[in-house]
ZALONU-769427 format. One record per residue (C-alpha): residue number from 1; z, x, y. Coordinates in nm, 2 decimals, padded with zeros to 4 digits, m for minus. Layout:
<vexlo><pos>NUM</pos><c3>Z</c3><c1>X</c1><c2>Y</c2></vexlo>
...
% end
This chain:
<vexlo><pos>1</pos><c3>01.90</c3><c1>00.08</c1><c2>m01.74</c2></vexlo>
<vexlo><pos>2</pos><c3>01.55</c3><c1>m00.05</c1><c2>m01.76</c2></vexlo>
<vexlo><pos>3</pos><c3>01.23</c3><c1>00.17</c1><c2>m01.71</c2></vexlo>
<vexlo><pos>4</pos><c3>01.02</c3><c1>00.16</c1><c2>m01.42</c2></vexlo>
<vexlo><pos>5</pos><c3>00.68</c3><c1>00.17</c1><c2>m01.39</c2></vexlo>
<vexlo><pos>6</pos><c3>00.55</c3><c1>00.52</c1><c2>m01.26</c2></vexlo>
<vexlo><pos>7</pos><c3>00.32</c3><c1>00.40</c1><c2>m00.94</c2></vexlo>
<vexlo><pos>8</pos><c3>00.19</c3><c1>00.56</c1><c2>m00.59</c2></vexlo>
<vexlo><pos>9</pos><c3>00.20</c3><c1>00.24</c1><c2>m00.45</c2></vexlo>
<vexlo><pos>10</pos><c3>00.31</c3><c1>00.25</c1><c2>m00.05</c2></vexlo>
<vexlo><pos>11</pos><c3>00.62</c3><c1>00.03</c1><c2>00.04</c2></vexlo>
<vexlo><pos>12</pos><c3>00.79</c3><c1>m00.13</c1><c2>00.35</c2></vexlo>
<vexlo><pos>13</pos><c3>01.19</c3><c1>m00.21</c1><c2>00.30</c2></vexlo>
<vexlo><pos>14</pos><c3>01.29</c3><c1>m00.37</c1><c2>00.63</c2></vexlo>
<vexlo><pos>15</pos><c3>01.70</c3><c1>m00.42</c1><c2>00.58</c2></vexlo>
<vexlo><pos>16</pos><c3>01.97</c3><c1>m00.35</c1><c2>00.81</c2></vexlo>
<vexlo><pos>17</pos><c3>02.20</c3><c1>m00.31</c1><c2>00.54</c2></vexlo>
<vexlo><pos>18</pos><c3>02.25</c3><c1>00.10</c1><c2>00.55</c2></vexlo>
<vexlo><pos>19</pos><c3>02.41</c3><c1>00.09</c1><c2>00.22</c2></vexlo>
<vexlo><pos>20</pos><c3>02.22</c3><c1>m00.14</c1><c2>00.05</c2></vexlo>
<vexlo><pos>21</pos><c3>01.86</c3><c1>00.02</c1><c2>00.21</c2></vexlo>
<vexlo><pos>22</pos><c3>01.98</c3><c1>00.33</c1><c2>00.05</c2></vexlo>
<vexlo><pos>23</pos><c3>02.05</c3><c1>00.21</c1><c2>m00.26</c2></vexlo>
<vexlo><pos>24</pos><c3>01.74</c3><c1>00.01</c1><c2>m00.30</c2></vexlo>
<vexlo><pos>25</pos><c3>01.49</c3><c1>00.33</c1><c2>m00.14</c2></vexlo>
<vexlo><pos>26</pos><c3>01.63</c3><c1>00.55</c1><c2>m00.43</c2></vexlo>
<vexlo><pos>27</pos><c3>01.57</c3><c1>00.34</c1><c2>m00.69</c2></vexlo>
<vexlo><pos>28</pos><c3>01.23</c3><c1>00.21</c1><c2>m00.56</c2></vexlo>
<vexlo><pos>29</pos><c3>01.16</c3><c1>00.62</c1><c2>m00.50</c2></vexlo>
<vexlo><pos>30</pos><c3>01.28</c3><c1>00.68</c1><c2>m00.86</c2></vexlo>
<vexlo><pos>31</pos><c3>01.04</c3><c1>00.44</c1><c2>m01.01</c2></vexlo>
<vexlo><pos>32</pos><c3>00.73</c3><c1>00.65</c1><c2>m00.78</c2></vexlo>
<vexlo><pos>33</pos><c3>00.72</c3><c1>00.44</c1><c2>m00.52</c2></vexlo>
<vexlo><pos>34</pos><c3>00.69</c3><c1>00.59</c1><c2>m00.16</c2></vexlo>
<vexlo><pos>35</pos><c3>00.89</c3><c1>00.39</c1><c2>00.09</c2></vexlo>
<vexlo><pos>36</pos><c3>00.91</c3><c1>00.33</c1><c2>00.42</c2></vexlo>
<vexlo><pos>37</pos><c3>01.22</c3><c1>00.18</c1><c2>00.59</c2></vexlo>
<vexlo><pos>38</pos><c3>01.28</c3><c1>m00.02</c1><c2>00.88</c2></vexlo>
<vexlo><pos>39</pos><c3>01.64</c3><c1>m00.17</c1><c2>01.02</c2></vexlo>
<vexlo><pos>40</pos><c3>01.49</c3><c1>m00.45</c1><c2>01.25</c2></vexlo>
<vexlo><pos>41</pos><c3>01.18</c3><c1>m00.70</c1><c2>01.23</c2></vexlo>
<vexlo><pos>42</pos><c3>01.08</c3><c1>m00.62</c1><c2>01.57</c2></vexlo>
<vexlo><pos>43</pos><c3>00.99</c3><c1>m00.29</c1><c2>01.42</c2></vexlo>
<vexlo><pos>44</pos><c3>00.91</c3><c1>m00.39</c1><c2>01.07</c2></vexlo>
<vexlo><pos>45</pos><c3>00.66</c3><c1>m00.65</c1><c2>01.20</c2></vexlo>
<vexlo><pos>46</pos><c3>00.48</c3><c1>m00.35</c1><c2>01.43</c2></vexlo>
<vexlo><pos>47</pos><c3>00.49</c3><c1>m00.11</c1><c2>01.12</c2></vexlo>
<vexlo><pos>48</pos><c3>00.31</c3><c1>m00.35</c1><c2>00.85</c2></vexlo>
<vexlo><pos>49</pos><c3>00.05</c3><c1>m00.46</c1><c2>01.12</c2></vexlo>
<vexlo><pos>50</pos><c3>m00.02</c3><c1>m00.11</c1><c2>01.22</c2></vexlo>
<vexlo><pos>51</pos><c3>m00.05</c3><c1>00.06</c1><c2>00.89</c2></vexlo>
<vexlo><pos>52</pos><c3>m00.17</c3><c1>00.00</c1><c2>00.50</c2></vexlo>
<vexlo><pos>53</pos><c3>00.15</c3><c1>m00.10</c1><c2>00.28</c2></vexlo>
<vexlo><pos>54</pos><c3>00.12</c3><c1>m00.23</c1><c2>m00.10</c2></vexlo>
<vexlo><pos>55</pos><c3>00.40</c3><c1>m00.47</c1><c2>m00.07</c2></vexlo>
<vexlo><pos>56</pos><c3>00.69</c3><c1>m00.53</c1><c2>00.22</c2></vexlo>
<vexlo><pos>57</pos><c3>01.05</c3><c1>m00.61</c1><c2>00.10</c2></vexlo>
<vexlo><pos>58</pos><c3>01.20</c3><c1>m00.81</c1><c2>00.44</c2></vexlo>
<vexlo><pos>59</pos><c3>01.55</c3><c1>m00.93</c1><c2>00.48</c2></vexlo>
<vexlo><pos>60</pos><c3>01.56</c3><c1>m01.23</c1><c2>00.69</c2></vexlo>
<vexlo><pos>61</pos><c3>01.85</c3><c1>m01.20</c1><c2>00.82</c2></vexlo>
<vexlo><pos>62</pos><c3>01.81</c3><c1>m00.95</c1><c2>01.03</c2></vexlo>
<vexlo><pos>63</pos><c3>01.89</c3><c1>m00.82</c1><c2>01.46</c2></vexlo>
<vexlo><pos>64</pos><c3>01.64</c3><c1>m00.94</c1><c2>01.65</c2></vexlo>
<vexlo><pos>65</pos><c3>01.34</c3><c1>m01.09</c1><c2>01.49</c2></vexlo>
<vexlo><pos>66</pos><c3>01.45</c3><c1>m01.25</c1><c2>01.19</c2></vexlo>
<vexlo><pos>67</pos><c3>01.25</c3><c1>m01.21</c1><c2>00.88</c2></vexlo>
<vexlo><pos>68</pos><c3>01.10</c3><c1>m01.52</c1><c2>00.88</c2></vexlo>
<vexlo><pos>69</pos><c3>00.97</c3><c1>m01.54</c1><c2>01.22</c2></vexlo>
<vexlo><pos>70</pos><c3>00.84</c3><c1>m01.11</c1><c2>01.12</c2></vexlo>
<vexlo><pos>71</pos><c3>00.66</c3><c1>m01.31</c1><c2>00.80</c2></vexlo>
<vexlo><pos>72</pos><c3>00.54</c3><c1>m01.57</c1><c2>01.03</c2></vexlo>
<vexlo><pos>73</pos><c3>00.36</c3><c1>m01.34</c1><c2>01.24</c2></vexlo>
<vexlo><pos>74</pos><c3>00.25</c3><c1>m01.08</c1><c2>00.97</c2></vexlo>
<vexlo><pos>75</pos><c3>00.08</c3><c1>m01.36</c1><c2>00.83</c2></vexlo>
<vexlo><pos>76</pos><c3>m00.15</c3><c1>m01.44</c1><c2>01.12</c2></vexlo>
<vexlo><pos>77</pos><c3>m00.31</c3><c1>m01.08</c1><c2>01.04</c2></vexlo>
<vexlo><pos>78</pos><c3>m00.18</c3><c1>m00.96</c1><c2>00.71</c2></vexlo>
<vexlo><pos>79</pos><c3>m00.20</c3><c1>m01.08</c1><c2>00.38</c2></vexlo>
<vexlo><pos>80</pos><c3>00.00</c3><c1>m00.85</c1><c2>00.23</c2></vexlo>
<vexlo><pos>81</pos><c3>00.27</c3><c1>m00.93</c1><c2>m00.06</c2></vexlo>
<vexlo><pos>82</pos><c3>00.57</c3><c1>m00.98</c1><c2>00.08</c2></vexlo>
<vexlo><pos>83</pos><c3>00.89</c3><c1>m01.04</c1><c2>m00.16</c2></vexlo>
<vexlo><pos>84</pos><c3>01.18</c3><c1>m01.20</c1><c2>00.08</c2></vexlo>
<vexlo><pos>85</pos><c3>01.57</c3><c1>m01.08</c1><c2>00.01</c2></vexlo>
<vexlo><pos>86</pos><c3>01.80</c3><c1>m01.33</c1><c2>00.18</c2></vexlo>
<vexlo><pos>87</pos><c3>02.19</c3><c1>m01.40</c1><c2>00.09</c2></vexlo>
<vexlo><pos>88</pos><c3>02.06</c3><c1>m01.75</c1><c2>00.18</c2></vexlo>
<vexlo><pos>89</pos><c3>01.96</c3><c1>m01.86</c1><c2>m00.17</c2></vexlo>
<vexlo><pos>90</pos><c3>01.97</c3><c1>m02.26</c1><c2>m00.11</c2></vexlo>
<vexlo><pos>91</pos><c3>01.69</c3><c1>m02.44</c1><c2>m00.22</c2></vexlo>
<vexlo><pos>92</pos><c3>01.60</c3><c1>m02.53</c1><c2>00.16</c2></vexlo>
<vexlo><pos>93</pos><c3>01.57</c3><c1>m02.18</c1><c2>00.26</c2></vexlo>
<vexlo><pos>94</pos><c3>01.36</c3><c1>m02.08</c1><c2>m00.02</c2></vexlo>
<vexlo><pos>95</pos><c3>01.14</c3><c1>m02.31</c1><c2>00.04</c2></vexlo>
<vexlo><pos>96</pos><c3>01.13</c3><c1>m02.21</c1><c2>00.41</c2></vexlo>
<vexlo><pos>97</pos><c3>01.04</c3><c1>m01.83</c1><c2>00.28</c2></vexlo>
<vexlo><pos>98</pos><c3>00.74</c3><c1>m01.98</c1><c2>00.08</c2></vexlo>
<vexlo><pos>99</pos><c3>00.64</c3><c1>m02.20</c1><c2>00.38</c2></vexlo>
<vexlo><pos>100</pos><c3>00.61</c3><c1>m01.89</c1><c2>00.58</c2></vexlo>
<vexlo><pos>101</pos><c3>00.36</c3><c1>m01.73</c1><c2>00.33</c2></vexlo>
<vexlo><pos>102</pos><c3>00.63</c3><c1>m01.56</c1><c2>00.12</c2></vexlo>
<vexlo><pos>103</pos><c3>00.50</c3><c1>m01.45</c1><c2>m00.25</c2></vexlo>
<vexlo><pos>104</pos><c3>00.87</c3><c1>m01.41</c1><c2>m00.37</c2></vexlo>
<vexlo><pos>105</pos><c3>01.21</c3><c1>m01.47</c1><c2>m00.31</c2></vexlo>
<vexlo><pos>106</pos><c3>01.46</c3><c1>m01.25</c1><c2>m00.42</c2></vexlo>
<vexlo><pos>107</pos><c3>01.81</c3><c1>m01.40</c1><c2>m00.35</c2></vexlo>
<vexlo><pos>108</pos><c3>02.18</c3><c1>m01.13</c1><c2>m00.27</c2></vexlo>
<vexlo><pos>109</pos><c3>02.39</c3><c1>m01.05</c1><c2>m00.48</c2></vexlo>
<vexlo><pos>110</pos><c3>02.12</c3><c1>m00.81</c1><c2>m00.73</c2></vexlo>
<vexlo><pos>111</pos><c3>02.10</c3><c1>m00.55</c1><c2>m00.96</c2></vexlo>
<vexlo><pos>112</pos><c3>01.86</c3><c1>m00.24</c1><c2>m00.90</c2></vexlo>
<vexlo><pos>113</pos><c3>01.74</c3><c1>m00.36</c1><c2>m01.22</c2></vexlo>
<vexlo><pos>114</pos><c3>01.60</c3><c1>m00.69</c1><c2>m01.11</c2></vexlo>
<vexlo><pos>115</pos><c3>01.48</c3><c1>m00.53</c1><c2>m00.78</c2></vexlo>
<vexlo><pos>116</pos><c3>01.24</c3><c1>m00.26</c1><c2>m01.01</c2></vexlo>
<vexlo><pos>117</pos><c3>01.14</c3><c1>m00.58</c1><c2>m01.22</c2></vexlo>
<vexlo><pos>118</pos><c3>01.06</c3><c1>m00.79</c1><c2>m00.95</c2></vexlo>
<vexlo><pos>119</pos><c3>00.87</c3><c1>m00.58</c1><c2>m00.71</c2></vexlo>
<vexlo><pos>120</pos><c3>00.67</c3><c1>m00.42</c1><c2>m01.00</c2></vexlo>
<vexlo><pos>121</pos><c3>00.56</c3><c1>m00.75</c1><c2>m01.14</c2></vexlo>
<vexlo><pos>122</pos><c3>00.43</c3><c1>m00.85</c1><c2>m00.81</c2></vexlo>
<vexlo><pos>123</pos><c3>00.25</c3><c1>m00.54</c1><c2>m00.78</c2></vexlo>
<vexlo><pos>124</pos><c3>00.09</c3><c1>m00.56</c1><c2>m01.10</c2></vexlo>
<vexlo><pos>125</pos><c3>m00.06</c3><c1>m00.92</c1><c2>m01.05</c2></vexlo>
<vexlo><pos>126</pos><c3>m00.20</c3><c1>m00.80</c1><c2>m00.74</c2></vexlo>
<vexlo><pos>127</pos><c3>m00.35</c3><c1>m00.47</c1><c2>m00.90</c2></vexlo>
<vexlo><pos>128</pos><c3>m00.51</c3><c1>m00.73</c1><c2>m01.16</c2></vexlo>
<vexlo><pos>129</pos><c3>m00.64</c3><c1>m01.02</c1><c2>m00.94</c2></vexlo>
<vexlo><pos>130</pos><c3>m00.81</c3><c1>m00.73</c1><c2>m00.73</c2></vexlo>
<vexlo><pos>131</pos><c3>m01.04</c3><c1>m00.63</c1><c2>m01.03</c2></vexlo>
<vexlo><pos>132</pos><c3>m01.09</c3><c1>m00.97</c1><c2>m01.11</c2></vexlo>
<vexlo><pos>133</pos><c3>m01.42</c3><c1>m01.12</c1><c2>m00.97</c2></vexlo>
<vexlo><pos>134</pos><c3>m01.48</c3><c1>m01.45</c1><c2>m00.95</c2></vexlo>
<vexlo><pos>135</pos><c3>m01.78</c3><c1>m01.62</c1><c2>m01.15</c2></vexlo>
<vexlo><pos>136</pos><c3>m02.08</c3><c1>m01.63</c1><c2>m00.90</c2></vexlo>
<vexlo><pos>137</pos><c3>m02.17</c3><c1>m01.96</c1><c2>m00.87</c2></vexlo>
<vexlo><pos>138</pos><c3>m01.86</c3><c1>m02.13</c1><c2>m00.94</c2></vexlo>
<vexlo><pos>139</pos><c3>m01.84</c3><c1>m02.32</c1><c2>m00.62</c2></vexlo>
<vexlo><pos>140</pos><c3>m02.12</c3><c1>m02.20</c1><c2>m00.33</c2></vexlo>
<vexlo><pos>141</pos><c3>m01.93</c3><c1>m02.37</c1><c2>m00.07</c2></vexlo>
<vexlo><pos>142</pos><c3>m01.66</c3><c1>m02.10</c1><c2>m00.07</c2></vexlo>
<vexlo><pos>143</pos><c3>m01.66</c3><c1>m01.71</c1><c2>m00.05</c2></vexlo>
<vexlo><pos>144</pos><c3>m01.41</c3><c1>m01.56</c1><c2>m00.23</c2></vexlo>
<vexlo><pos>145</pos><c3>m01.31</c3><c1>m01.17</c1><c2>m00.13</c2></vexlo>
<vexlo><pos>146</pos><c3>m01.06</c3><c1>m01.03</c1><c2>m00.43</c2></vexlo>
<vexlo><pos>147</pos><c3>m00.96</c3><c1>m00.78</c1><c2>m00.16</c2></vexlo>
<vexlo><pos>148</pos><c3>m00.88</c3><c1>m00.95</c1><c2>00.11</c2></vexlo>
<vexlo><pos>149</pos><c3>m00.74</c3><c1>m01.20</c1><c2>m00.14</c2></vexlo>
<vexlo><pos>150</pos><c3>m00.88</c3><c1>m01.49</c1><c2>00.08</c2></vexlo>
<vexlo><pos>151</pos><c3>m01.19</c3><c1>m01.72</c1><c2>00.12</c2></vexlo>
<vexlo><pos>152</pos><c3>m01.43</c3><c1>m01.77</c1><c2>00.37</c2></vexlo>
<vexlo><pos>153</pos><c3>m01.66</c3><c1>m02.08</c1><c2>00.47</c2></vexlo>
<vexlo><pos>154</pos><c3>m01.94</c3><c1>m02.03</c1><c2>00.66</c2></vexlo>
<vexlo><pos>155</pos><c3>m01.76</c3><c1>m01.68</c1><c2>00.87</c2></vexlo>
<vexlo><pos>156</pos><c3>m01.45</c3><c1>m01.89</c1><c2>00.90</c2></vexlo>
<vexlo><pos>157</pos><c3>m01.11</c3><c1>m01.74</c1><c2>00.67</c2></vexlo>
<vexlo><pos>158</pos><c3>m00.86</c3><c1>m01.92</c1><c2>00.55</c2></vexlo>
<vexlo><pos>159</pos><c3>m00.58</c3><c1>m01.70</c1><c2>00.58</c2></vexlo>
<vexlo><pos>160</pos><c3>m00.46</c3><c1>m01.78</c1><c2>00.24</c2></vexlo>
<vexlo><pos>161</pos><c3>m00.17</c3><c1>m01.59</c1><c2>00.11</c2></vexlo>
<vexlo><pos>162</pos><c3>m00.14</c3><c1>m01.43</c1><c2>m00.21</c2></vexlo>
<vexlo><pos>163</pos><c3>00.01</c3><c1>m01.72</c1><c2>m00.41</c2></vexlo>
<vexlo><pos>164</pos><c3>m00.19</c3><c1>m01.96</c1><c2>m00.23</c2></vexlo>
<vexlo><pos>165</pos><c3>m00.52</c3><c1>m01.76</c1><c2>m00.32</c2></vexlo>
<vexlo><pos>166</pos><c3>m00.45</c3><c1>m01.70</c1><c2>m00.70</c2></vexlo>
<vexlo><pos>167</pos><c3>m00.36</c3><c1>m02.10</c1><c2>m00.68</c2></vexlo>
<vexlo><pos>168</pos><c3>m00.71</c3><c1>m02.19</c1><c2>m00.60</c2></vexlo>
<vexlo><pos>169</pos><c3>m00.87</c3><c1>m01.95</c1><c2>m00.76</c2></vexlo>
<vexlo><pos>170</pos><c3>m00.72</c3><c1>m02.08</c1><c2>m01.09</c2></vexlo>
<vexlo><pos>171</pos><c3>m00.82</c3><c1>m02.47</c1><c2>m00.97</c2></vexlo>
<vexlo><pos>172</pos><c3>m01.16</c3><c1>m02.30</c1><c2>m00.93</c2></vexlo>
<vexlo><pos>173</pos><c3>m01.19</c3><c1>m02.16</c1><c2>m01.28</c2></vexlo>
<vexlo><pos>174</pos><c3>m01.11</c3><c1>m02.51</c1><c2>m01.44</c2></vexlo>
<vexlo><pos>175</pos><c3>m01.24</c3><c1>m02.79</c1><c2>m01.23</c2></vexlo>
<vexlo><pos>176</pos><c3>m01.21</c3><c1>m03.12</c1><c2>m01.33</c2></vexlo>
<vexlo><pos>177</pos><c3>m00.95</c3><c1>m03.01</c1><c2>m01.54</c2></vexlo>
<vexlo><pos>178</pos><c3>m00.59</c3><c1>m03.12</c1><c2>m01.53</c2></vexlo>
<vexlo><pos>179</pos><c3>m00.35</c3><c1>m02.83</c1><c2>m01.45</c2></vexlo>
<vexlo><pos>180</pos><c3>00.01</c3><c1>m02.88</c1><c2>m01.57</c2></vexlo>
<vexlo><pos>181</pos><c3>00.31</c3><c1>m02.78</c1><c2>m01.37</c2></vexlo>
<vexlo><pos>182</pos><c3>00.44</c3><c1>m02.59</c1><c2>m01.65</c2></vexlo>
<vexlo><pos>183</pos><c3>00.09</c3><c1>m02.39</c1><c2>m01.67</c2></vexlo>
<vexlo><pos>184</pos><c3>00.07</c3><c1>m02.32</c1><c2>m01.30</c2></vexlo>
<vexlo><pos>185</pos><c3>00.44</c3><c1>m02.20</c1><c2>m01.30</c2></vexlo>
<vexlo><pos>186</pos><c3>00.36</c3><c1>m01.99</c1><c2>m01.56</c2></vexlo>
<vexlo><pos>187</pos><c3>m00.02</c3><c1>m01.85</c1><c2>m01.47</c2></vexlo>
<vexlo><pos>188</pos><c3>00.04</c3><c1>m01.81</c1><c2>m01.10</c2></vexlo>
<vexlo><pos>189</pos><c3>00.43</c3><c1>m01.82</c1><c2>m00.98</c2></vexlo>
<vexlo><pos>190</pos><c3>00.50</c3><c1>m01.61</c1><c2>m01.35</c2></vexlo>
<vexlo><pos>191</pos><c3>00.82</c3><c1>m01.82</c1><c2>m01.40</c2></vexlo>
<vexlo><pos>192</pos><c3>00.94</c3><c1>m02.09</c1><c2>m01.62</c2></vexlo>
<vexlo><pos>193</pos><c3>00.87</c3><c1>m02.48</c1><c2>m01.46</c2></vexlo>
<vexlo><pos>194</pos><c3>01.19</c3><c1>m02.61</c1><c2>m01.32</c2></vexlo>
<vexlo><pos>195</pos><c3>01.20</c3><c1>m03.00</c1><c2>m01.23</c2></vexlo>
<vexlo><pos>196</pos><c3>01.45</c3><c1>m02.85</c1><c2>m00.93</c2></vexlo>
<vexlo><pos>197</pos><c3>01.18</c3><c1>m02.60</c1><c2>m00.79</c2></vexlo>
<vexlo><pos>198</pos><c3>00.95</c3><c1>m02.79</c1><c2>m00.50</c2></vexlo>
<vexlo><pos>199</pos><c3>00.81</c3><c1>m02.35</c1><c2>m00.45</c2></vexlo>
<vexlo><pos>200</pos><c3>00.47</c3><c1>m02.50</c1><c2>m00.62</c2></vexlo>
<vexlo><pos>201</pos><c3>00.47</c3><c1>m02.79</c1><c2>m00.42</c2></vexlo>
<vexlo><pos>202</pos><c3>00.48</c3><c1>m02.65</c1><c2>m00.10</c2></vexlo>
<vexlo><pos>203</pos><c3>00.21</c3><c1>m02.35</c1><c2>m00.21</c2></vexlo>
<vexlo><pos>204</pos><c3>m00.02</c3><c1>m02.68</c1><c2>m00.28</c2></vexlo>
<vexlo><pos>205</pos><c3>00.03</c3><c1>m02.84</c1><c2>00.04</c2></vexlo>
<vexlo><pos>206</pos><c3>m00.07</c3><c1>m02.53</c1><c2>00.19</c2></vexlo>
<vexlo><pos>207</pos><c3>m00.35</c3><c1>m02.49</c1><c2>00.00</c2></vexlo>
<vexlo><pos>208</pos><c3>m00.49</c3><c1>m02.84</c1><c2>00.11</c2></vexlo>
<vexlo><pos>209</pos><c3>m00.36</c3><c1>m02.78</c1><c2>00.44</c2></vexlo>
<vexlo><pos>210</pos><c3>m00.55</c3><c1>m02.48</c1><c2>00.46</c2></vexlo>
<vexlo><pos>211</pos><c3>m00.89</c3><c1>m02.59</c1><c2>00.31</c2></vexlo>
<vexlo><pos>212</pos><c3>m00.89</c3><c1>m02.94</c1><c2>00.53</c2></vexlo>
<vexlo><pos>213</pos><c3>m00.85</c3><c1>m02.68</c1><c2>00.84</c2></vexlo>
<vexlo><pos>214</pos><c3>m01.15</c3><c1>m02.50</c1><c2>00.68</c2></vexlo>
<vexlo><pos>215</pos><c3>m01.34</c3><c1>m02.82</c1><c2>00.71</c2></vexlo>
<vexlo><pos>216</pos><c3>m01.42</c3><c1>m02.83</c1><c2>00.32</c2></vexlo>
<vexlo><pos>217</pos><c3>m01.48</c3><c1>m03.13</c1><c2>00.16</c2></vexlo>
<vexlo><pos>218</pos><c3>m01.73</c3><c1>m03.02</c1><c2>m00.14</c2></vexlo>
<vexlo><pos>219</pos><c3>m01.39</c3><c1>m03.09</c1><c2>m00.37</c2></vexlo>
<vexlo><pos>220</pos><c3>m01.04</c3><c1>m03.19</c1><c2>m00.35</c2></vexlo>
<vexlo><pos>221</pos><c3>m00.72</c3><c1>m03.11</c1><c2>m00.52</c2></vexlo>
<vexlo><pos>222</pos><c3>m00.56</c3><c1>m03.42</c1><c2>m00.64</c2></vexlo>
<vexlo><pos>223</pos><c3>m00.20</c3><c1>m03.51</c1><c2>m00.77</c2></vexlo>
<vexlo><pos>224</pos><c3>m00.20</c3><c1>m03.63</c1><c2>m01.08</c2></vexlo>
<vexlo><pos>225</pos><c3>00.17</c3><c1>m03.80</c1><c2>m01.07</c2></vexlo>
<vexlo><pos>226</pos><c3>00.40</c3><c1>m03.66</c1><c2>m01.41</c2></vexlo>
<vexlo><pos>227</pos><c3>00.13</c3><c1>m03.45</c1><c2>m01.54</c2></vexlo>
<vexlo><pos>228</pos><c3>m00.01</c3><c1>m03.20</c1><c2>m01.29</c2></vexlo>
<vexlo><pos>229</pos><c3>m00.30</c3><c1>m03.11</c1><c2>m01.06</c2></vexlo>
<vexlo><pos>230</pos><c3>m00.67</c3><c1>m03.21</c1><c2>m01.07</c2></vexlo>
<vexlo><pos>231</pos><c3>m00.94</c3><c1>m03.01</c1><c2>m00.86</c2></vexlo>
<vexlo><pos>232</pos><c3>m01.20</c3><c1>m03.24</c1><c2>m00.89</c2></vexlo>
<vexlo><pos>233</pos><c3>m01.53</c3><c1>m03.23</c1><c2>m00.67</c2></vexlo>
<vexlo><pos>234</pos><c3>m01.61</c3><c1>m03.52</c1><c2>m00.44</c2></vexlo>
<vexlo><pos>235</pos><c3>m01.89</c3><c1>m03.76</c1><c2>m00.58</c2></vexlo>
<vexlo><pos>236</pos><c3>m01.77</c3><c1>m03.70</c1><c2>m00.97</c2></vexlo>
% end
């Protein structure tokens, strides 16, 4: 059985599965988690808007709300990592969970194992991107808040999630520099690059989706086709 990593971090588990919810609470309480559980979205949804979790674990098939409409409304005030669980492990319906703001996508059948891997990983990254601070200077236009894990631009937020944020964050750091798919898989989605896996893609269109909405047109994040991604500033 693999270690966990000992942590205090605060939880949500929303799963309607009574067996499975057990299971998964014991081990997540074993590793030093404290967790919270929920059967329904309705009441998931109120219970991550209301309080302070570190991460939410959300079925989406679930009574009620599903877990995709829960993320799609979390994510109008939340930013919080959520890691989706879904016997729905087609490629369409993963990318649906990333459209809705999902940071990761964990697919049924799977082992306690990859559960304690998976949700401590994501915890991690977000532990480390919050003490990370962004270079001053590195682009004026934007305001970047490591704790909110968003940007700003002039009062307005983008409502970025996590894996959108670290994306542009990482453009930031290298501009005018071309990105590989294999390097972003690697730095932000912490996977191997898979010709089969459009999770990136969508995470970009978001991210352009999301700045144009801002109104920001200091730079723009270009595909370079077969090779990667270019943040390159308007006028170079």
């Amino acid at each position: 059985m693999l270690s966990c990593e000992i942590s205090i971090a605060r939880i949500l588990l929303v799963e309607d599965d009574p067996l499975l919810a057990s299971h998964m609470q014991r081990r997540l309480e074993d590793c030093g988690y404290s967790v919270c559980h929920s059967r329904d979205g309705g009441e998931g949804l109120r219970l991550a808007a209301d309080e302070h979790f570190d991460l939410v674990l959300l079925d989406i098939l679930l009574p009620g709300l599903n877990g995709l409409q829960a993320l799609q409304r979390l994510r109008q005030y939340r930013s919080v990592p959520v890691i989706l669980i879904s016997a729905l492990g087609g490629e369409q319906d993963r990318i649906a969970g990333f459209s809705q703001g999902a940071d990761d996508y964990l697919p049924k059948p799977f082992s306690m194992d990859e559960l304690s891997v998976r949700v401590a990983a994501v915890l991690r990254r977000v532990a480390y991107e919050r003490r990370e601070w962004l270079p001053a200077g590195v682009d004026p236009h934007l305001q970047f808040d490591e704790v909110r894990m968003d940007i700003s631009l002039q009062g307005r937020w983008a409502e970025l999630t996590h894996t959108e944020f670290r994306l542009l964050e990482l453009f930031v750091r290298h501009p005018e520099e071309l990105l590989s798919k294999a390097f972003l898989y690697q730095q932000v989605l912490r996977r191997a690059f898979s010709r089969h896996d459009r999770s990136l893609d969508m995470h970009i269109s978001h991210v352009r989706r999301k700045l144009l909405a801002l109104g920001y047109t200091a730079a723009r994040l270009e595909t370079i086709w077969g090779k990667g991604y270019l943040f390159t500033r308007e006028g170079v």
